[in-house]
DOTORRO-230551 format. One record per residue (C-alpha): residue in one letter; x, y, z. Coordinates in pm, 1 decimal. Last residue first. Layout:
BEGIN
+---+----------+----------+----------+
! r !       xx !       yy !       zz !
+---+----------+----------+----------+
! A !        X !        Y !        Z !
...
+---+----------+----------+----------+
REM end
This chain:
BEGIN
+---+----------+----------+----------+
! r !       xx !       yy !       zz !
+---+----------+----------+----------+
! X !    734.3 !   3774.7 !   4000.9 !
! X !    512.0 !   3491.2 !   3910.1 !
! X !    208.6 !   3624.3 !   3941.1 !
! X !    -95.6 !   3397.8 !   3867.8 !
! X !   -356.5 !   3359.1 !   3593.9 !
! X !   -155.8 !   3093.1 !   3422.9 !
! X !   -195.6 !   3273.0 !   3101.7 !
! X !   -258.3 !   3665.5 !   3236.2 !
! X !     98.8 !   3551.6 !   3392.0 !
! X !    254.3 !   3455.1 !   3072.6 !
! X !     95.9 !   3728.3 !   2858.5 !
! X !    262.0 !   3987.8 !   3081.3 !
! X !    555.7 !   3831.2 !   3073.5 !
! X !    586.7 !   3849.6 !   2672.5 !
! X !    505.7 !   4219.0 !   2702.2 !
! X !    717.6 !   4344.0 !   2999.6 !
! X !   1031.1 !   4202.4 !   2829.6 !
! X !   1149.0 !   3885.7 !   2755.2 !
! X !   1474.1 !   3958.8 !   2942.1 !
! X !   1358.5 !   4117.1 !   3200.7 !
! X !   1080.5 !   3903.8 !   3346.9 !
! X !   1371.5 !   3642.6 !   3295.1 !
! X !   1616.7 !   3801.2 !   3544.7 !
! X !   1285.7 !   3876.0 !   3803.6 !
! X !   1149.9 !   3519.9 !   3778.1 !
! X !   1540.2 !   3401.2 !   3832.0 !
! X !   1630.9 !   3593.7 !   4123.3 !
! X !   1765.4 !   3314.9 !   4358.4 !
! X !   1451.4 !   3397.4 !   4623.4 !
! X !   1206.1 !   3358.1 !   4333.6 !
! X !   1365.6 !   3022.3 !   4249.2 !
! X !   1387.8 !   2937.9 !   4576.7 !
! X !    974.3 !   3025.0 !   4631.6 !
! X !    870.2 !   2873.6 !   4325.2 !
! X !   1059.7 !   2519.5 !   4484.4 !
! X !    881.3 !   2541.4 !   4831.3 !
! X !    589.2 !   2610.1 !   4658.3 !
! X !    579.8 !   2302.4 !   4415.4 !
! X !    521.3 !   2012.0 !   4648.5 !
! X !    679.4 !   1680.9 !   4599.8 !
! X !    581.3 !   1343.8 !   4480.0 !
! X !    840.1 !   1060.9 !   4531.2 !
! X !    891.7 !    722.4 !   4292.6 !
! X !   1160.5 !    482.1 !   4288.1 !
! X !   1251.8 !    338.8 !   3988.7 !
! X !   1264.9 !    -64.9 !   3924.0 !
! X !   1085.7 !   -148.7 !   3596.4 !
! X !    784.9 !   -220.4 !   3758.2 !
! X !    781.2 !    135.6 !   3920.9 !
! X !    826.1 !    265.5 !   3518.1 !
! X !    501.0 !     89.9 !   3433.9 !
! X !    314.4 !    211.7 !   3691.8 !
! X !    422.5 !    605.3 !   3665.7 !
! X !    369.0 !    522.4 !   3307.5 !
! X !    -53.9 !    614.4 !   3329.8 !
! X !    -21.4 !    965.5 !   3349.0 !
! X !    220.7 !   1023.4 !   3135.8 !
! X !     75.5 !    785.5 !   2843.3 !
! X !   -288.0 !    963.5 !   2856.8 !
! X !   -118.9 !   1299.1 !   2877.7 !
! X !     95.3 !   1175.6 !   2587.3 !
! X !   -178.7 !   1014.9 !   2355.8 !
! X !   -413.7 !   1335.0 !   2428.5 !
! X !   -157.7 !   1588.1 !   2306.8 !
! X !    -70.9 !   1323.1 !   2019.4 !
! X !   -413.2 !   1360.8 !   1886.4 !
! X !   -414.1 !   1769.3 !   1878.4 !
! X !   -106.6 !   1739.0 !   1701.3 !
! X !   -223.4 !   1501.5 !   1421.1 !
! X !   -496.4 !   1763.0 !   1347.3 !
! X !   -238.9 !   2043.9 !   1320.1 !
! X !    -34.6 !   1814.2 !   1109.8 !
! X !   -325.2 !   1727.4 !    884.3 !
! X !   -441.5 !   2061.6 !    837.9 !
! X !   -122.5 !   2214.0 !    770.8 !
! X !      4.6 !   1984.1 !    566.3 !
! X !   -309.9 !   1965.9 !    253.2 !
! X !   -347.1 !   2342.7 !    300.7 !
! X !     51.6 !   2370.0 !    215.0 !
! X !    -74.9 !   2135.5 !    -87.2 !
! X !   -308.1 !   2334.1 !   -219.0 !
! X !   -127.0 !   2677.6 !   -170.0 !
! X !    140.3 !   2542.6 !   -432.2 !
! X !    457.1 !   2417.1 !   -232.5 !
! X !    732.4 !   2626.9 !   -296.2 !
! X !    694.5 !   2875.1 !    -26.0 !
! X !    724.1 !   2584.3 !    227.7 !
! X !   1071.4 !   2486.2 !    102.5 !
! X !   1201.5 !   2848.9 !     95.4 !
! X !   1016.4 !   2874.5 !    468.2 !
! X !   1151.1 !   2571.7 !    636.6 !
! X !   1014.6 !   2467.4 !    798.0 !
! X !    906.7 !   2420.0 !   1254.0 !
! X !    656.4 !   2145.5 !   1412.6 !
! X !    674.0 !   2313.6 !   1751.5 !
! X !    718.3 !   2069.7 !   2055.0 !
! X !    611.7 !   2129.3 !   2396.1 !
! X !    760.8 !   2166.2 !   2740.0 !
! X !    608.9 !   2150.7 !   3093.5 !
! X !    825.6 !   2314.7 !   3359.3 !
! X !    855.5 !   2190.5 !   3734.4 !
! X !    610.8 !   1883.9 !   3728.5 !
! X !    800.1 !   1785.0 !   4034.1 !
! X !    753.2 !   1395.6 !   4052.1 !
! X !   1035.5 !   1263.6 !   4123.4 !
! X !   1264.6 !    944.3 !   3932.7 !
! X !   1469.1 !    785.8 !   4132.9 !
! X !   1701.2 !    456.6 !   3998.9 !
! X !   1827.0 !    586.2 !   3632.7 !
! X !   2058.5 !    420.1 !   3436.3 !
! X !   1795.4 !    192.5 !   3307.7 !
! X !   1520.9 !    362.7 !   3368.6 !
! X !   1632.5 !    586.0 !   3070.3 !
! X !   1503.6 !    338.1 !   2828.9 !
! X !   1445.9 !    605.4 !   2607.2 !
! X !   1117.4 !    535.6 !   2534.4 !
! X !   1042.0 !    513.9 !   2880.7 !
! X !   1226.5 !    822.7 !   3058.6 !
! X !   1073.9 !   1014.2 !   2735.7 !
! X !    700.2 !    904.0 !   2802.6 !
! X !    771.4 !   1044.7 !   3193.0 !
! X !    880.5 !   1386.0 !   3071.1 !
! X !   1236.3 !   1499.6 !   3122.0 !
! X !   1477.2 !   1576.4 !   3371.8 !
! X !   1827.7 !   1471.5 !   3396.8 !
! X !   2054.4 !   1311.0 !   3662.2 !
! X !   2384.9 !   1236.0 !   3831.2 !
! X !   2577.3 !   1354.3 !   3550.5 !
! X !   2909.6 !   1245.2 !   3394.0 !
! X !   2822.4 !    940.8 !   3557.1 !
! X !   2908.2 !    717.7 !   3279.6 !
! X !   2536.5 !    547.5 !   3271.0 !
! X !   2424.2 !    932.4 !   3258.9 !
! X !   2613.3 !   1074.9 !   2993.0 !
! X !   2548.5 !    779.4 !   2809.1 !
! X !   2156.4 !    798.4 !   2798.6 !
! X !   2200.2 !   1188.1 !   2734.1 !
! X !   2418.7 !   1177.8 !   2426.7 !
! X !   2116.3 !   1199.5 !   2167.3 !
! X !   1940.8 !   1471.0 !   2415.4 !
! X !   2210.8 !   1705.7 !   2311.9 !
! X !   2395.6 !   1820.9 !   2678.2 !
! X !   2386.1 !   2128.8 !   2870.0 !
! X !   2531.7 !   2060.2 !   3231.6 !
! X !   2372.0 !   2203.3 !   3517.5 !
! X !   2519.9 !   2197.2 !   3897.2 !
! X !   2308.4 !   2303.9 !   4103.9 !
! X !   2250.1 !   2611.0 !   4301.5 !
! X !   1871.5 !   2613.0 !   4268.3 !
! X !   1901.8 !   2881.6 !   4105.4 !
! X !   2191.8 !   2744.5 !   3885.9 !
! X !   1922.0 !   2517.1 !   3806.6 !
! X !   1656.7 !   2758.5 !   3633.7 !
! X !   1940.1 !   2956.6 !   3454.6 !
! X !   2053.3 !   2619.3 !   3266.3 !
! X !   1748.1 !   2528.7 !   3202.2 !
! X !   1662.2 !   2903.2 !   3034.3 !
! X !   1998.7 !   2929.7 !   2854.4 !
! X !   1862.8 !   2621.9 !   2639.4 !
! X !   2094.5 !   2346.8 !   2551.3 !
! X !   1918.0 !   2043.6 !   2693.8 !
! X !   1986.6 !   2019.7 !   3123.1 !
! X !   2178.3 !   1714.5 !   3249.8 !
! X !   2184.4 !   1727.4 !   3619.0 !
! X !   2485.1 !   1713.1 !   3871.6 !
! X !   2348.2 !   1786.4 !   4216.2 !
! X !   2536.8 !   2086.8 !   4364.0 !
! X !   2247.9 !   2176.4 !   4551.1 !
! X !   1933.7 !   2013.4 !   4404.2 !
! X !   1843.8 !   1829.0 !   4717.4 !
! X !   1803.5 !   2212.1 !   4899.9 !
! X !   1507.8 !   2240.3 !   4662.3 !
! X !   1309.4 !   2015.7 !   4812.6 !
! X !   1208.3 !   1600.6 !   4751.0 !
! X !   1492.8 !   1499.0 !   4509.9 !
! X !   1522.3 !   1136.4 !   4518.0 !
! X !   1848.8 !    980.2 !   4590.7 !
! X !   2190.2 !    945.2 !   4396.2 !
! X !   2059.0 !    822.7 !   4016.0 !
! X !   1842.8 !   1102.3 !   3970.2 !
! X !   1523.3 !   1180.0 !   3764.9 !
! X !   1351.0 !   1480.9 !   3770.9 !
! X !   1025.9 !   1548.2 !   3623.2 !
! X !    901.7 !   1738.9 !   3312.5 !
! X !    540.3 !   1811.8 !   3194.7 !
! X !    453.2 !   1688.5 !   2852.6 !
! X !    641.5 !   1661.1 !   2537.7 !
! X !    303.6 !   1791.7 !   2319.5 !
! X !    214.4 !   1886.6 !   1991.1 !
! X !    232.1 !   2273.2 !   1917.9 !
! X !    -63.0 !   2377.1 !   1681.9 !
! X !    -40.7 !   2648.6 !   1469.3 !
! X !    244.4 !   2501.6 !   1216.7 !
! X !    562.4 !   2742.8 !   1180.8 !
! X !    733.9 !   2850.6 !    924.3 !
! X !   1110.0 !   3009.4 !   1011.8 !
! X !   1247.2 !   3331.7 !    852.2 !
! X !   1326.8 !   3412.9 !   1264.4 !
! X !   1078.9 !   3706.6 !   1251.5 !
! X !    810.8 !   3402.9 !   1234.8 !
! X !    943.3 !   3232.2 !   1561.9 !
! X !    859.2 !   3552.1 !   1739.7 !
! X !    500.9 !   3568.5 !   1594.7 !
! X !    442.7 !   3196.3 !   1680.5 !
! X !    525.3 !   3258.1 !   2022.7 !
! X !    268.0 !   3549.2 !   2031.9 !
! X !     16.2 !   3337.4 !   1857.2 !
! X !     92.8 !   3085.3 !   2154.0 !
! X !     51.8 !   3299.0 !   2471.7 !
! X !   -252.4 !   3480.6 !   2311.7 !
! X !   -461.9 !   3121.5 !   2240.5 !
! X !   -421.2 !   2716.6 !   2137.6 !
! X !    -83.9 !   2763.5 !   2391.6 !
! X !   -259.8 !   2963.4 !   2679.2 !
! X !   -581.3 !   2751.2 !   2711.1 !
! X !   -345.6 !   2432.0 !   2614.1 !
! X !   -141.5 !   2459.8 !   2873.6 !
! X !   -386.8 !   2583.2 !   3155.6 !
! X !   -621.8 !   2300.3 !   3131.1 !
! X !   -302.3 !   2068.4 !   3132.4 !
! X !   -219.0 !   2169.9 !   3489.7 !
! X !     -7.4 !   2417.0 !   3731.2 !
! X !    159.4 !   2600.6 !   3442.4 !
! X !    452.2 !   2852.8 !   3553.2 !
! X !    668.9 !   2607.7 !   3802.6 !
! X !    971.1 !   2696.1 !   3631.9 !
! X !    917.8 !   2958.9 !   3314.1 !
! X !    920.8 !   2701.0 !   2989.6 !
! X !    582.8 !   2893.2 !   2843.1 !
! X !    829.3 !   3214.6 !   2726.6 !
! X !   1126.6 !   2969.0 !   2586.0 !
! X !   1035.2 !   3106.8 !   2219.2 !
! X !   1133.0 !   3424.4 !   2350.2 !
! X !   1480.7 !   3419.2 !   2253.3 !
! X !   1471.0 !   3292.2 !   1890.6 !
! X !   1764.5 !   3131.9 !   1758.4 !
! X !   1901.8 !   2967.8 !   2144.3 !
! X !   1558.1 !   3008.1 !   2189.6 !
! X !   1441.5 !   2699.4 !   1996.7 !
! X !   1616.4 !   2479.7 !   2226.8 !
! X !   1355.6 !   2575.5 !   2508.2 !
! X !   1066.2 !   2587.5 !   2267.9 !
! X !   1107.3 !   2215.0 !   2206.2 !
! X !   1190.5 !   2081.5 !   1863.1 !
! X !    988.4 !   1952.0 !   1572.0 !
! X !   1252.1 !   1949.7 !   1205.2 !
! X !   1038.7 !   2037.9 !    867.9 !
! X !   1253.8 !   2099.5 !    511.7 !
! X !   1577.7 !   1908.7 !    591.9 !
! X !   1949.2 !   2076.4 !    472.0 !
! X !   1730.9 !   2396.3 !    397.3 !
! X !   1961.9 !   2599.7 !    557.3 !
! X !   1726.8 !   2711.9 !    862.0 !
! X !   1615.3 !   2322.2 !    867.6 !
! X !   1980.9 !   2237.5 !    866.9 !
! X !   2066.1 !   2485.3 !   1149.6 !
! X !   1795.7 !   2371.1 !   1376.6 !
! X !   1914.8 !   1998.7 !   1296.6 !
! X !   2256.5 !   2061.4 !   1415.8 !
! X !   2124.1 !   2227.1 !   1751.7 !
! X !   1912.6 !   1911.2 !   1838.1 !
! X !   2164.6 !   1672.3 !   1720.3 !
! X !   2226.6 !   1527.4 !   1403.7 !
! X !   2069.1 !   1365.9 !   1118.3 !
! X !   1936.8 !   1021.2 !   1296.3 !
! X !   1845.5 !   1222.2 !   1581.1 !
! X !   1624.7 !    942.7 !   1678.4 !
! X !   1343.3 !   1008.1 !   1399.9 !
! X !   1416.2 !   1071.9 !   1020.2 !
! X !   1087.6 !   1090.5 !    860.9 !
! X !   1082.1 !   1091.6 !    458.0 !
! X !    800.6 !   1287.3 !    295.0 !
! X !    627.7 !   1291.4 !    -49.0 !
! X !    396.2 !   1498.4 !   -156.8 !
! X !    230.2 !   1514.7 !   -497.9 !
! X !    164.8 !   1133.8 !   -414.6 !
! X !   -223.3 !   1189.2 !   -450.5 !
! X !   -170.1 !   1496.4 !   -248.3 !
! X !   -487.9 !   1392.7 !      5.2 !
! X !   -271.7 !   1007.6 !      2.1 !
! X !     33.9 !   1162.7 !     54.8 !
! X !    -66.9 !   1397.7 !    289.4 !
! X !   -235.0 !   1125.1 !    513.6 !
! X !     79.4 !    898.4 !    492.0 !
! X !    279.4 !   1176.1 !    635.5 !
! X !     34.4 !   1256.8 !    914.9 !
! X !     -6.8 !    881.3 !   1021.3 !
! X !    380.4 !    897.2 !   1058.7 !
! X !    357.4 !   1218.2 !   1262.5 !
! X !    136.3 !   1050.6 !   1468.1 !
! X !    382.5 !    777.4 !   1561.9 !
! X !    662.7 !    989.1 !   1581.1 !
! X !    516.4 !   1246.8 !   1873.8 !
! X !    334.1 !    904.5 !   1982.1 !
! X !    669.2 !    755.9 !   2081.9 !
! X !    766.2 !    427.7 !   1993.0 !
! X !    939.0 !    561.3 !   1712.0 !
! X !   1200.8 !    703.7 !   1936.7 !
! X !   1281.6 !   1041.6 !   1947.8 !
! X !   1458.1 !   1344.3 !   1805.8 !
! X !   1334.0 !   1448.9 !   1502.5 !
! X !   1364.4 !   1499.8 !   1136.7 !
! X !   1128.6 !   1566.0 !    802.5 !
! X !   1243.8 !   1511.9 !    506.5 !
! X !   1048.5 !   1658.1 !    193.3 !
! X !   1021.5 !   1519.9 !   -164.5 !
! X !    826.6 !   1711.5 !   -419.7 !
! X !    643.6 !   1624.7 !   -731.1 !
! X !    685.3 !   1264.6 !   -630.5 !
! X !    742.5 !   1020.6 !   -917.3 !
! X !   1106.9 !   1001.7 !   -774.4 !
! X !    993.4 !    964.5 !   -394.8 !
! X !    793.7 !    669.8 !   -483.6 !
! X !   1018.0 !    519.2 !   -639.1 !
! X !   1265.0 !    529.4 !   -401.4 !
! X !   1061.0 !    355.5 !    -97.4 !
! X !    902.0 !    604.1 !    189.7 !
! X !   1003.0 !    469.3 !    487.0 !
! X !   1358.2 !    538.5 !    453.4 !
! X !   1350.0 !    678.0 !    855.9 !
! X !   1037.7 !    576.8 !   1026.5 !
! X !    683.3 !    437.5 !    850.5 !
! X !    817.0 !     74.0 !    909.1 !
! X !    876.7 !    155.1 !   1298.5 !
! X !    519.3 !    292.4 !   1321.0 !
! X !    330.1 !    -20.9 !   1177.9 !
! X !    533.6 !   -247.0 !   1311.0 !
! X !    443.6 !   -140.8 !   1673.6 !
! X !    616.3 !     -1.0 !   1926.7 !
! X !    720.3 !   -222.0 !   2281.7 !
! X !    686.0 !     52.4 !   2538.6 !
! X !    473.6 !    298.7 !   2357.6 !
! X !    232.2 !     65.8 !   2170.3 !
! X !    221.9 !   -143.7 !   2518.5 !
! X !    129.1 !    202.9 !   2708.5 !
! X !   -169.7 !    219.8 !   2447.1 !
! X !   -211.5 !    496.6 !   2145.1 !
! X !   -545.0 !    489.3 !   2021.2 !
! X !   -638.0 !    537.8 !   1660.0 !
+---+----------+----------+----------+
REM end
């Protein structure tokens, strides 16, 4: 299964009719369990797209044991809102990025540091390995389950509607939409901006009425959410790349026979794996698409952006508040110091 810039752009059938209510009502009441599953993006994207393919797999190695529902597009509530629900047992598995996940579990942020991970290579080689078992740990203390691999969101660039963003001194007291996460908002007041925290499902309209001036996010998010459209610059600053952790919860997972948790876990860590390559593949090749479309492009250099946020204290505030173990891990991960 290959995932093409025209699957992402325009979606396909296939994936829309496997979204929210895909799974009819019959099939759900001969189902020995029935699990919902939440998110918040498109169906176009692969994060969704995979995830479908995952769902029908389980249902087909369960023989219908299984049954799950996606909800995609933050069709049951925010970011935050969903975090609770999953902890409640309101939905049974929920993705979400690290970042938001630290409002519950602090070090879950650890592989968002600014300017941490120069390349791919160095994601996965610290994610697949120490960086991400300790991560995992953390989120595990939290009563949370968590799946081994974390599927991909890519690295993040800044869009703007005012002018591109080429140094740091073109984030002062630039209005940018940051997710809830204490570790955005830290990054940005560094480079004395002006950060707003904002649920992703609000971002779009936050932007077209100028509440903010910009956001940052991966290049397969400006697309699928059609954020070209309120946005005219978009730079290339690679500044922090974020993830997704497929997250249940842990009542819901405990009753599942061993069988069938065997049955998820292998299919979602396999479908994670996929959708790493369908994103870097889609990021790297929407820089074309998205010119089309009218935005501006700029590449910029990272050092001169490291060096403000070392200069505004923010290595040395979050060195301390993960603690000499988590940033130790970090920096034997990107092979660099950071402080």
């Amino acid at each position: 299964m290959t995932i093409s810039r025209r699957t992402l752009i325009q979606g396909s059938a296939a994936a829309a009719a496997i979204g929210s209510f895909s799974i009819g009502r019959s099939e759900a009441q001969t189902a020995e369990f029935t699990y919902k599953f939440a998110h918040n993006l498109q169906v176009t994207h692969p994060l969704h797209i995979r995830a479908a393919a995952a769902v029908e797999k389980i249902k087909e190695e369960s023989k219908g044991r299984l049954v799950i529902q996606i909800f995609p597009s933050s069709q049951l509530g925010s970011d935050t809102d969903m975090l609770s629900q999953v902890r409640s047992g309101g939905i049974e598995f929920f993705t979400l990025s690290p970042l938001i996940l630290s409002t519950l579990v602090p070090n879950a942020s650890v592989n968002g540091i600014g300017f941490a991970f120069p390349d791919y290579a160095s994601v996965w080689k610290a994610m697949d390995g120490e960086l991400g078992t300790y991560v995992r740990g953390q989120i595990t203390k939290a009563n949370l389950v968590v799946m081994d691999k974390i599927w991909d969101n890519g690295f993040r660039q800044m869009t703007s509607s005012k002018g591109p963003i080429n140094t740091p001194d073109d984030l002062k007291g630039f209005k940018i939409r940051v997710p809830v996460s204490p570790l955005w908002t830290s990054m940005f007041t560094a480079f004395q901006s002006a950060p707003a925290s904002i649920n992703f499902a609000e971002v779009y309209t936050a932007l077209q009425t100028k509440i903010v001036d910009g956001q940052e996010n991966p290049l397969a998010i400006i697309s699928t959410a059609k954020l070209y459209e309120v946005q005219k610059f978009c730079s290339m600053t690679n500044h922090m790349w974020d993830g997704f952790w497929f997250l249940g919860n842990r009542r819901a997972w405990e009753r599942l026979p061993e069988d069938l948790r065997a049955i998820v876990a292998k299919n979602l860590n396999e479908a994670a794996v996929l959708q790493r390559a369908d994103v870097e593949k889609l990021n790297s090749g929407l820089r074309a698409d998205l010119t089309s479309k009218g935005m501006v492009f700029n590449d910029t250099q990272a050092a001169p952006f490291r060096e403000a946020l070392r200069k505004g204290g923010f290595y040395a505030e979050w060195k301390k508040k993960y603690g000499d173990e988590a940033w130790a891990i970090l920096e034997k991960a990107v092979g660099s110091s950071l402080s």
